[in-house]
C-alpha positions in Angstrom: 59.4 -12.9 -145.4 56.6 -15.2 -147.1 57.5 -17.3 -149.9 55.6 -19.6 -152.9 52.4 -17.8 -152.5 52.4 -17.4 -148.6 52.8 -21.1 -148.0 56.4 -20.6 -146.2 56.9 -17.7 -143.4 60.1 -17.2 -142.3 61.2 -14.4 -139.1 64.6 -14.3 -138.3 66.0 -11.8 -136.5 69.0 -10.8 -134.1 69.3 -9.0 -130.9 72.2 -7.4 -128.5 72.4 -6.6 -125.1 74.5 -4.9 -123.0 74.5 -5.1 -119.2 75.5 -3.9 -116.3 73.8 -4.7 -112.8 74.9 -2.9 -109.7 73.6 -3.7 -106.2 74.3 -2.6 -102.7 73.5 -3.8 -99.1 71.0 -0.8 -98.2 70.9 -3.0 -94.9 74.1 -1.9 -93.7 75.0 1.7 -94.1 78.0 4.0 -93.5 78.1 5.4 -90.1 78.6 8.7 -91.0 77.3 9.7 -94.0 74.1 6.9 -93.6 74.5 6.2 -97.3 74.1 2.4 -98.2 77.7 0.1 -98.4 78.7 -1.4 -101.2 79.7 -4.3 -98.4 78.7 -7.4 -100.7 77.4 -5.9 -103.0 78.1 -6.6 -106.8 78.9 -4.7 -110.2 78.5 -6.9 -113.4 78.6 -6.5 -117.1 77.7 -8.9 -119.7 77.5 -8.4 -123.3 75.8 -10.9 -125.1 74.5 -11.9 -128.6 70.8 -13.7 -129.1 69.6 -14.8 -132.7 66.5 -16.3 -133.5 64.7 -18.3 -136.5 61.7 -20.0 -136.6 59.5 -20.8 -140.0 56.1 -22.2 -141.1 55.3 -24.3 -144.2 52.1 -25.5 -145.5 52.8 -27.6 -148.0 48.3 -27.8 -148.4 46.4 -25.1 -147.0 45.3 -28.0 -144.0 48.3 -29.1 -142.7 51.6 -27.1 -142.3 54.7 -27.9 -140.2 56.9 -25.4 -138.2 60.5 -25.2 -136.5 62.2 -22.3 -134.6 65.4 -21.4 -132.8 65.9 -19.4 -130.1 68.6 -18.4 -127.6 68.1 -16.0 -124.4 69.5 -14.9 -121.3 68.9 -13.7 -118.2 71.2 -11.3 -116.4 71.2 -11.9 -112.7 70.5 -9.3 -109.5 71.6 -11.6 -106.8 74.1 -9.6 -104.6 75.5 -12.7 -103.0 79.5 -13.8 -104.0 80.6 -17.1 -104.7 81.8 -19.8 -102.5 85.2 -18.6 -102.6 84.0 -14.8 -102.3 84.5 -13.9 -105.8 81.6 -12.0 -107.7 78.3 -13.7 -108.4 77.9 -16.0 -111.7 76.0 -12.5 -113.8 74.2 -14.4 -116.4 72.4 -17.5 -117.5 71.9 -18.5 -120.9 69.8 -20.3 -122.5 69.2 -22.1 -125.7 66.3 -23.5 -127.3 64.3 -25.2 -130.4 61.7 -27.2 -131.3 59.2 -27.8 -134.3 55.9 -29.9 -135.2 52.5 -29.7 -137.2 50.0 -27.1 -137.6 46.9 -27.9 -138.5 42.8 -26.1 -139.4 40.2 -28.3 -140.8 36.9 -28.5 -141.4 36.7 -25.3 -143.0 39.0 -24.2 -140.1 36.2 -25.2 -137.3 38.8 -27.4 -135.7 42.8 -25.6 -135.7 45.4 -26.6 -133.6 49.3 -27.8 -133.0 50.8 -30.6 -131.7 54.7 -29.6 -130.9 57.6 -30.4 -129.3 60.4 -28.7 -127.8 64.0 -29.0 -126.3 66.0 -25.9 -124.2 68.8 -25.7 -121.4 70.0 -23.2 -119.4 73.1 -22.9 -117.9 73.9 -20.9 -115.0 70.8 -20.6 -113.1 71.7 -19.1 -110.1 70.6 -20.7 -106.8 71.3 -18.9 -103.5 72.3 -21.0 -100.8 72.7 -20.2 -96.7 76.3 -20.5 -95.3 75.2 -21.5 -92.4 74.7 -25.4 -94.0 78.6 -25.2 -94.4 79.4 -23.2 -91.1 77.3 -25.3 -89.1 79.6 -28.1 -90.1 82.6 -26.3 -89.1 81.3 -25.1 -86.1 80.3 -28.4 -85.2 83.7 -30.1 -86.1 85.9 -27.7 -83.9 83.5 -27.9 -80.8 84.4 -31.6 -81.7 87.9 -30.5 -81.1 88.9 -30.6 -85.0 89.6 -27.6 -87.0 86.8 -25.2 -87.9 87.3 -23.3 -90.8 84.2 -21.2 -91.8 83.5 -19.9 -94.7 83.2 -15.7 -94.1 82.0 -13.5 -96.7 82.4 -9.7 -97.8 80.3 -7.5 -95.7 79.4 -11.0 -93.4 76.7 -12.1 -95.8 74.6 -14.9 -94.4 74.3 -16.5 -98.5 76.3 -17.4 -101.0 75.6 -18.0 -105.1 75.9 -21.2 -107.2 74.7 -22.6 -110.0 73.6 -25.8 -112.2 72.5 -26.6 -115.8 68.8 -26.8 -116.5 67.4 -28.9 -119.4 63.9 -29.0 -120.0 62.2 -31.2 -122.7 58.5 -32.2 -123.8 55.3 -32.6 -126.2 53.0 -29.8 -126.3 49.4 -30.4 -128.1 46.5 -27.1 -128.2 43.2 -27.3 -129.9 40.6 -25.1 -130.3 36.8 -26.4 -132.0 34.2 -24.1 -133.5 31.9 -27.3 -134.7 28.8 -25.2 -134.3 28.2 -21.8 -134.2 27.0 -22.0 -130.6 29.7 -24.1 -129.3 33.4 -23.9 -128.8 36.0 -26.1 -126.6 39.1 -25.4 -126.4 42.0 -28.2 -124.8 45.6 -28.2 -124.5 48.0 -31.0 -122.9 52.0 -31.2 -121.9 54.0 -34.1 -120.9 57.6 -32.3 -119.4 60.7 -33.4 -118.5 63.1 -31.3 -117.0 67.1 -32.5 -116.1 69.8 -31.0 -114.2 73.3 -31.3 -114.5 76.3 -29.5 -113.2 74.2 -29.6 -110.3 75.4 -26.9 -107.3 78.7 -27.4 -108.8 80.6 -25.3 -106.4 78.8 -26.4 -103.2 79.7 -29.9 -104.7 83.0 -29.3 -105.1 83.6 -27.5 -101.9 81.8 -31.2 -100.1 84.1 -33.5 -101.7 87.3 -31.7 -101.1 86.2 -31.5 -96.9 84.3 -34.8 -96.5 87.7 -36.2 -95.7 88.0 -34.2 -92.9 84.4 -33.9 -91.8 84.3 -37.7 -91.5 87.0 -37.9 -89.1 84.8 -36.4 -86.5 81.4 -38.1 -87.8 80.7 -39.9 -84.8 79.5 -36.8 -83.1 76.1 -36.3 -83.1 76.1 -32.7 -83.8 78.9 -33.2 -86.5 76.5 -36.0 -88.1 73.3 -34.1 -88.1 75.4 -30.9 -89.9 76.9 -32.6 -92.3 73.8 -34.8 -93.4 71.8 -31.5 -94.1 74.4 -30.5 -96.5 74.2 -34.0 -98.1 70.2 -33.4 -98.1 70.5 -30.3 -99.8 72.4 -32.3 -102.3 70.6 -35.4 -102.8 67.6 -33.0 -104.0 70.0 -31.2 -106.7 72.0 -34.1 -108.4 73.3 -35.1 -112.0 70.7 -36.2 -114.4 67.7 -36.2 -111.9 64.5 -34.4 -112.7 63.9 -30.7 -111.1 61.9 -30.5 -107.9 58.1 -29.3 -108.6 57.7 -31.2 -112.2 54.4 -32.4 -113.1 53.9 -35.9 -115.0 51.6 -34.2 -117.6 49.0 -31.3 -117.6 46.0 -31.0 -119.0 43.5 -28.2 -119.2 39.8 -27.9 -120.8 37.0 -25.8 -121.1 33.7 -26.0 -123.4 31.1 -23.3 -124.0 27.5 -23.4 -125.5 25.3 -20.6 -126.2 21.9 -21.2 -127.0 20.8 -19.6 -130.4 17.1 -19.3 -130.7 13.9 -20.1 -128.9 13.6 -18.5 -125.3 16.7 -19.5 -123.6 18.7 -17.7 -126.6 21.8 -16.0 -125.5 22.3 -18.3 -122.6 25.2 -19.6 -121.9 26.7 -22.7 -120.1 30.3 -23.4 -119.9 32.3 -26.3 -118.0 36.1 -27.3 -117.8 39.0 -28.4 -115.6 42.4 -28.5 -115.2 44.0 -31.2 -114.5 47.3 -32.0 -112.6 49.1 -35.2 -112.7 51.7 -36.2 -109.7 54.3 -34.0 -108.8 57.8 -34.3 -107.3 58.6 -32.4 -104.3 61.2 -34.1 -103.0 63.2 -37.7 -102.4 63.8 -40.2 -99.8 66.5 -40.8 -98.2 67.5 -44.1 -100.1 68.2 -42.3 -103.2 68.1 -39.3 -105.1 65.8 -40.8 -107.8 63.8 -42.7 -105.2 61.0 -39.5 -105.7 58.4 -38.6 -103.1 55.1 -37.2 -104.9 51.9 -35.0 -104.2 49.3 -36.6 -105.2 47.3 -35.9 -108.9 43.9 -34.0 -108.8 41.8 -31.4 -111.0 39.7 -28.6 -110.5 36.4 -28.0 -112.2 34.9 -24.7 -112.8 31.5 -24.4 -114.0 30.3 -21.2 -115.7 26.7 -19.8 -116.7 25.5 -16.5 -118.5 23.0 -14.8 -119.9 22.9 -11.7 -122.2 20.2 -9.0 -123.2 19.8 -5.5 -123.8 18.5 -3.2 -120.9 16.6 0.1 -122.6 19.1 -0.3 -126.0 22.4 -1.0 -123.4 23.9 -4.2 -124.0 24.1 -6.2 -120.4 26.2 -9.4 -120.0 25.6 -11.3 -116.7 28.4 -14.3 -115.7 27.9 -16.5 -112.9 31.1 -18.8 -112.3 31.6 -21.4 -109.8 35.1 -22.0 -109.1 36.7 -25.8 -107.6 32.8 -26.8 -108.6 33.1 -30.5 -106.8 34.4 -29.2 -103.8 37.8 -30.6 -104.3 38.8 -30.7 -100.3 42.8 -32.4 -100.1 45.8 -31.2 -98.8 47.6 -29.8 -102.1 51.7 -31.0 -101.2 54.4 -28.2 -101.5 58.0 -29.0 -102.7 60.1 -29.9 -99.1 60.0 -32.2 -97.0 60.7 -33.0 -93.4 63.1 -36.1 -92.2 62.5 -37.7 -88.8 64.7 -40.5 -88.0 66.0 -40.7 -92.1 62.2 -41.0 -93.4 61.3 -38.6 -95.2 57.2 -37.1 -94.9 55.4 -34.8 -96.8 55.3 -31.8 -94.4 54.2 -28.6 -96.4 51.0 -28.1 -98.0 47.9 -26.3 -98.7 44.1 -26.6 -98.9 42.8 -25.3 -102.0 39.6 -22.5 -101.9 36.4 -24.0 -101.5 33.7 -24.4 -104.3 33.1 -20.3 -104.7 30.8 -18.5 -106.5 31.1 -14.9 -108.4 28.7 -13.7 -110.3 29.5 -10.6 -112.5 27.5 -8.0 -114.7 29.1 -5.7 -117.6 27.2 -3.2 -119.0 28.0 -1.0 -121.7 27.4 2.2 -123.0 
């Protein structure tokens, strides 16, 4: 509905789902019939309510603010139990809201938003190899302790759990029309992201063994086994940003066309986007002692030309892609530990200042 002359907006609306998700191991089938198993395989249902609001008032035709509520969810498809073999966490909801200002001046050349916004969700499933448990065990009875793996339906090599995901941040977008020729466009967002109930099972499952474990911790093998579990764990703790979050991102791009004399209907475009340092992983001092891949931006560079070929309208584009040949190892989340220091390990070079020049003709 719109209210006092169009100047407040308001959608509300409400939704419900109902669910149910069925998987089966087609890996493993029956030996007679050859039909797939239903050996680890899951059956869920969830049922689940998500309302939403959101409204925009301009108290002056310039300047307006909005605000919005929203929840979600996302019904899972992993086929993997739970630590203690029960069925799979089904469903991850989420919740979140956020507000700020709207804005058009200059007789609407120059629009845009500056915003900022606050979710979680909880239950996001994470999938997790048993072997980082068995290993332990295995390791612990060869040590002539007790080894107690941990065996699933249908032997399943993975198990499922879950942690709490908040995520946080300012968001700005502008578009200008100053001229009639040109037009830039530029948006920005600082995140922040923060996990909690972090691999909540797995964490539990480590604090009620460690006793145990440690009693056969002088052995090498029992050492090395039980430190990768406490790796995977280090990387997923309370409070501590998510893996692969970027310090801010910015992206740009500005277009001229030339509008009379020779040159008119040329065009000459440039922009980047920009990537500030990222966290891939931790050393092994602490949790929040971060390791980075390094900041960087990639500049494209655009040219084009339109005219009319015997009454057809023909648009030629010319874009040159990673224009200054930006030529550094870009670092992928993980890490690889030699003698407890951690390095940067996975990467990957970005494509080479390319060109691709395109024509569109119409009829």
């Amino acid at each position: 509905g719109s209210y006092f002359h169009d100047s407040l907006t308001v959608i509300a609306g409400l939704r419900h789902d109902q669910f149910h998700g069925a998987t089966r191991d087609i890996q493993r089938r029956d030996p007679v019939t050859g039909a797939p198993t239903q050996a680890g395989g899951i059956a869920s249902d969830a049922r689940v309510n998500t309302p939403q609001i959101a409204a925009t008032y301009f108290p002056i035709p310039q300047v307006g603010v909005y605000a919005y509520k929203s929840d979600g969810f996302l019904p899972s498809t992993i086929n993997t139990p739970k630590l203690d073999g029960s069925p799979a966490y089904n469903l991850a909801v989420s919740h979140a809201k956020g507000g700020g200002l709207r804005f058009n001046l200059l007789d609407r050349r120059l629009v845009g938003t500056v915003g900022y916004y606050d979710s979680y969700e909880r239950d996001r499933n994470s999938q997790i190899t048993l072997g980082t448990l068995n290993n332990i065990w295995t390791a612990v009875g060869n040590a002539g302790g007790p080894n107690r793996p941990v065996i699933q339906t249908g032997g399943l090599a993975q198990y499922t759990d879950v942690s709490t995901i908040r995520a946080w941040g300012w968001e700005a977008e502008i578009t200008a029309n100053l001229t009639r020729g040109f037009r830039l466009t530029f948006n920005a967002s600082f995140p922040h992201t923060r996990q909690t109930e972090s691999l909540r099972d797995t964490r539990a499952y480590y604090a009620l063994n460690l006793p145990t474990w440690a009693a056969y911790r002088s052995t090498a093998a029992v050492n090395n086994a039980v430190q990768s579990l406490e790796n995977l764990l280090a990387g997923s703790v309370d409070n501590r940003p998510q893996n692969g979050l970027y310090r801010h991102r910015f992206n740009t791009f500005a277009n001229y066309t030339v509008q009379r004399g020779p040159l008119k209907n040329l065009r000459v475009g440039a922009g980047a986007n920009i990537f500030g340092r990222q966290i891939i992983g931790n050393t092994q001092a602490s949790s929040f002692d971060f390791v980075y891949a390094d900041a960087y931006h990639l500049v494209t560079g655009t040219l084009g030309y339109a005219l009319k070929i015997r009454d057809h309208p023909v648009d030629f584009n010319l874009r040159l892609s990673n224009l200054l040949n930006y030529q550094e190892p870009i670092y992928r989340q993980g890490l690889t530990v030699v003698n407890n220091v951690a390095y940067r390990s996975q990467y990957y070079w970005p494509v080479p200042c390319s060109a691709q020049l395109t024509a569109t003709v119409r009829f």
